[in-house]
Backbone as CSV, one residue per row, in Angstrom:
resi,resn,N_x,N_y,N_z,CA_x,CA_y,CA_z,C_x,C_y,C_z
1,UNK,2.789,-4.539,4.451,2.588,-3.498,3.459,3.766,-2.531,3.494
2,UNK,4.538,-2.419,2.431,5.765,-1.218,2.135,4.503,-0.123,2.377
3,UNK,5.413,0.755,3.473,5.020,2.393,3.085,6.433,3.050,3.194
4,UNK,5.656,3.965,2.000,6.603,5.240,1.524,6.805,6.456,2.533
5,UNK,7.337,7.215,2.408,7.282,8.163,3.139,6.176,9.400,3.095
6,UNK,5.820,9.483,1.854,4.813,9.890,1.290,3.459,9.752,1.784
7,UNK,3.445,8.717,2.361,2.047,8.073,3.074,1.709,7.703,4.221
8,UNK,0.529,7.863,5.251,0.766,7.371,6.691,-0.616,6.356,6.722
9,UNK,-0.268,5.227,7.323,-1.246,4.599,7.327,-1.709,3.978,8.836
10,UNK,-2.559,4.034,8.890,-3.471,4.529,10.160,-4.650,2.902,9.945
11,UNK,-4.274,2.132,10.659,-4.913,0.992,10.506,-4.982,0.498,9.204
12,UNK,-6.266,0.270,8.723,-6.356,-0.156,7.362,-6.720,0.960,6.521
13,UNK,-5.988,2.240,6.843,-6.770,3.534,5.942,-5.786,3.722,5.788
14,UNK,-5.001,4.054,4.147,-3.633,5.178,3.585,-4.173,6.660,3.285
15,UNK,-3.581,7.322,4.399,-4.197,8.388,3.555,-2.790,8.978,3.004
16,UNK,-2.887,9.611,1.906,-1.785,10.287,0.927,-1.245,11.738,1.819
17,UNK,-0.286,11.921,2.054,0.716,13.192,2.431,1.190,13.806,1.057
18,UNK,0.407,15.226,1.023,0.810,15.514,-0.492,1.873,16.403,-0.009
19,UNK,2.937,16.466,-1.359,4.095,17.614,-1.434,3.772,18.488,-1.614
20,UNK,4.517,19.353,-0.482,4.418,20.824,-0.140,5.551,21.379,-0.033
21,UNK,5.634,22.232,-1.018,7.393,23.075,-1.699,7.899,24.008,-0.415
22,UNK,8.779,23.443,-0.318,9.433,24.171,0.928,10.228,25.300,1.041
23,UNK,10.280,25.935,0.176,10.960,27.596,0.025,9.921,28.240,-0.879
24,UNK,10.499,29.316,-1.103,10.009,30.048,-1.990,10.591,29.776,-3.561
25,UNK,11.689,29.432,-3.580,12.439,29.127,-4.694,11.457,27.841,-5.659
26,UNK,10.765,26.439,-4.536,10.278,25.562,-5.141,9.064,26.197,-5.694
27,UNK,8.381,26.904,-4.657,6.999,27.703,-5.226,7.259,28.257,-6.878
28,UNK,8.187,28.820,-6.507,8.259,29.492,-7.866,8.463,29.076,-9.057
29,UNK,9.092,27.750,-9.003,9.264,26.531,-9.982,8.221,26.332,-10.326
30,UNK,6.958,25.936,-9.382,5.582,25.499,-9.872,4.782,26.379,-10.675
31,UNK,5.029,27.464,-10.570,4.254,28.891,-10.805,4.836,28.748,-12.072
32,UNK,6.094,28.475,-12.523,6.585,28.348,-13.603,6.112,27.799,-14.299
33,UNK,5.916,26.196,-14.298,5.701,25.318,-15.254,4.006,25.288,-15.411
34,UNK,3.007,25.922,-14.341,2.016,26.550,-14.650,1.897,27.816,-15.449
35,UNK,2.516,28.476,-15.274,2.598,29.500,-16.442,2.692,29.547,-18.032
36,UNK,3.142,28.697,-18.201,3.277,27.843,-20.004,2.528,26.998,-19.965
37,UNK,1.501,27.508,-21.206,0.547,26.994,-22.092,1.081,26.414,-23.038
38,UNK,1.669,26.997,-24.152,1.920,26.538,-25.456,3.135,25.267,-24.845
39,UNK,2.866,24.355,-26.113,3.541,22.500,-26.211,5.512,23.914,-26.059
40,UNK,5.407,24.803,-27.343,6.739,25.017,-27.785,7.093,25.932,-26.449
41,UNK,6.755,27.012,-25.611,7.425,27.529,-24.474,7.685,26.455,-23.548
42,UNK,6.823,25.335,-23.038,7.071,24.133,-22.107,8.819,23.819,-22.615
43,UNK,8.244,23.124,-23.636,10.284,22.857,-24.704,11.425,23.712,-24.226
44,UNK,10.968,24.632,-24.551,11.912,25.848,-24.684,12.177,25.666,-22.944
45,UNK,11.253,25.984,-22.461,11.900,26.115,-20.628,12.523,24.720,-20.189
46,UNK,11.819,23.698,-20.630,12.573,22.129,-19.953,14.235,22.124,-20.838
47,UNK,14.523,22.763,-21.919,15.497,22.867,-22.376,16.374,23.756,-21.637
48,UNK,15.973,24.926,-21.143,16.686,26.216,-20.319,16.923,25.419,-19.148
49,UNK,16.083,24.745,-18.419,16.257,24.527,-17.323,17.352,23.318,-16.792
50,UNK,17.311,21.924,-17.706,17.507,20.997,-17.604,18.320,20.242,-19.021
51,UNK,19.089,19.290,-18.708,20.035,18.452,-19.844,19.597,18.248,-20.311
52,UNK,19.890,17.862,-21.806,19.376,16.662,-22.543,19.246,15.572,-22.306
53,UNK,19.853,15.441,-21.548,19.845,13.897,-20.282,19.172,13.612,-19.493
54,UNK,18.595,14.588,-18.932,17.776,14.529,-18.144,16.341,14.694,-18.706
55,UNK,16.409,15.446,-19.637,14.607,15.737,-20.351,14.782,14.179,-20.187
56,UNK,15.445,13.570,-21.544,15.477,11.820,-21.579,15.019,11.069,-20.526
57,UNK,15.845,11.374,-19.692,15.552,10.438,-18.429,13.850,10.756,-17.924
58,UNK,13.526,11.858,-17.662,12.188,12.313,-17.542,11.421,11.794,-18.133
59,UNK,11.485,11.858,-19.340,10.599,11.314,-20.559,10.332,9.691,-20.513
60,UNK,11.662,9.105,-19.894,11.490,7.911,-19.792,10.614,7.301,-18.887
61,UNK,10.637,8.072,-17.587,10.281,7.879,-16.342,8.605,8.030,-16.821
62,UNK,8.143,8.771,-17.500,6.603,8.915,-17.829,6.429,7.529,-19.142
63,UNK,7.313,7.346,-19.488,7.096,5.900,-20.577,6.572,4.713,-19.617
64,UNK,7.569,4.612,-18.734,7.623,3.434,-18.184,6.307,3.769,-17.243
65,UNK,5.913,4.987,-16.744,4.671,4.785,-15.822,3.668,4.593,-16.731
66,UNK,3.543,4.826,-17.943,2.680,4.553,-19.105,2.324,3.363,-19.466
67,UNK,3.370,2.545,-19.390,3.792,0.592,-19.817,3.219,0.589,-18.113
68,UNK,3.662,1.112,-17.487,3.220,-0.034,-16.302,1.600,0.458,-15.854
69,UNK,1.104,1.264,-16.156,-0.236,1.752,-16.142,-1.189,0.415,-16.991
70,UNK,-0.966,0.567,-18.178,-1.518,-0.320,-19.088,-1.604,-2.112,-18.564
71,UNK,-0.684,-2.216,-17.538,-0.739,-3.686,-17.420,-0.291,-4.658,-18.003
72,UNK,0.181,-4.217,-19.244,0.440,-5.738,-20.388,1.713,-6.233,-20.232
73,UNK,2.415,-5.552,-19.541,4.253,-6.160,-19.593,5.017,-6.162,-18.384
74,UNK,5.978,-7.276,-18.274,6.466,-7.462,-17.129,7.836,-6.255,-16.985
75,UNK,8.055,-5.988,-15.434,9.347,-4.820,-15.853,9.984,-5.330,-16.527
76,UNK,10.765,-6.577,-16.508,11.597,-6.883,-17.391,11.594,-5.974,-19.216
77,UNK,10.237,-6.384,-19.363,9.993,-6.409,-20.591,9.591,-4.978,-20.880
78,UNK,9.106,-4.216,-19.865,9.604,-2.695,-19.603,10.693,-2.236,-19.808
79,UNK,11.351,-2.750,-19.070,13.058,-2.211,-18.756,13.972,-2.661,-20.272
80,UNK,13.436,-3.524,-21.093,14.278,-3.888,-22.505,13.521,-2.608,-23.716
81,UNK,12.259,-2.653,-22.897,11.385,-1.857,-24.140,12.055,-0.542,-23.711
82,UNK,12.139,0.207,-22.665,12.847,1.995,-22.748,14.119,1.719,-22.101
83,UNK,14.786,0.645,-22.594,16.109,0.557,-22.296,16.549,1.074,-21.114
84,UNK,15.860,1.230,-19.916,16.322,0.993,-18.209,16.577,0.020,-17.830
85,UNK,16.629,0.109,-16.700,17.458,-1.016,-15.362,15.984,-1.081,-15.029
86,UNK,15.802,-2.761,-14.129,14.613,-3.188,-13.800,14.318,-2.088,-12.422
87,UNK,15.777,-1.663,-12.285,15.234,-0.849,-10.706,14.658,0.354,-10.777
88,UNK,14.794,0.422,-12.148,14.208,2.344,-12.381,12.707,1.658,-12.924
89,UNK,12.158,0.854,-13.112,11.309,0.611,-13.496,10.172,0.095,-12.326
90,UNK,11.371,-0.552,-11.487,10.649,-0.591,-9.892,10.265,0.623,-9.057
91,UNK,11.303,1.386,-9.251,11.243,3.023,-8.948,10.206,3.235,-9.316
92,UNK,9.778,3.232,-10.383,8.725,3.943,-11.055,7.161,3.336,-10.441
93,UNK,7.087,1.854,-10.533,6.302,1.657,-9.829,5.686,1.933,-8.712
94,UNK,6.846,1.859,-7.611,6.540,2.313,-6.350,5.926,3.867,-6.040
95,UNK,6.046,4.746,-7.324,5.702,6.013,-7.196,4.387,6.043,-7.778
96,UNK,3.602,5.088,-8.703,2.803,4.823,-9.399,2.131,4.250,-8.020
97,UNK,2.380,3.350,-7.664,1.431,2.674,-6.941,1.216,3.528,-5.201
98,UNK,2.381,4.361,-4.728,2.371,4.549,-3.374,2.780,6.107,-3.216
99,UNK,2.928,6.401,-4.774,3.145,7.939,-4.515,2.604,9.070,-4.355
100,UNK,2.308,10.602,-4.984,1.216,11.682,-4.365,0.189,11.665,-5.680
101,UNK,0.335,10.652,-6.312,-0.590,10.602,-7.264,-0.219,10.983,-8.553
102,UNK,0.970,11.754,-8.770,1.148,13.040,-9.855,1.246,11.869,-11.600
103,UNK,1.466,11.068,-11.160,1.752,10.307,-12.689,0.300,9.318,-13.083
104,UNK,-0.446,9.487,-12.065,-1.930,9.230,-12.250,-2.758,10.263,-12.602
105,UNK,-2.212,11.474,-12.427,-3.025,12.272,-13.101,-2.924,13.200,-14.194
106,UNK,-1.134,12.760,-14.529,-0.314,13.120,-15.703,-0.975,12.155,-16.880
107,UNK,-1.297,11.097,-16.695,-1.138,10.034,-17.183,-2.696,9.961,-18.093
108,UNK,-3.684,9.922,-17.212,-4.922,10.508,-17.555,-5.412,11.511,-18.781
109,UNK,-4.356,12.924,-18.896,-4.627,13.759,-19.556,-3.829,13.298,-20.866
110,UNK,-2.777,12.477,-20.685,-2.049,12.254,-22.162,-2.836,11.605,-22.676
């Protein structure tokens, strides 16, 4: 069984190691993106904060956990559909399947 770092597994039990922001600086990031309600301030701050390249890349990274949630397609056929590399799509998996949960419960509310 791959384990992540994320996770300790203790015989046949995983239990999950959740992320815990290690300054005050990360705290305050969170406090942030909890703080915006409205769809248009979220925009507005992922724009202040971050590239256009990177929203993209972000955006992608929740596509592909979306396609690989659903079951119906191989990465390959992932990785042609949001135009990634099979490894960002493996990436993605491994965080889907072994990570702190966050795109399982992102994923849920969309």
């Amino acid at each position: 069984m791959v384990c992540c770092k994320n996770r300790k597994i203790y015989k046949n039990f995983i239990q999950i190691v959740r992320y815990k922001p290690k300054n005050k600086c990360e705290e305050n990031l969170i406090k942030a993106f909890l703080s915006l309600k409205k769809d248009q301030d979220m925009a507005d701050f992922l724009r202040d904060l971050l590239t256009e390249q990177e929203i993209e890349e972000f955006a992608n990274r929740l596509e592909i956990a979306s396609l690989l949630n659903k079951g119906e397609l191989s990465y390959r056929s992932i990785a042609e559909k949001t135009k990634s590399s099979t490894y960002t799509v493996s990436r993605v998996a491994q965080w889907v399947k072994r990570g702190c949960e966050g795109y399982k419960k992102v994923l849920k509310k969309l």
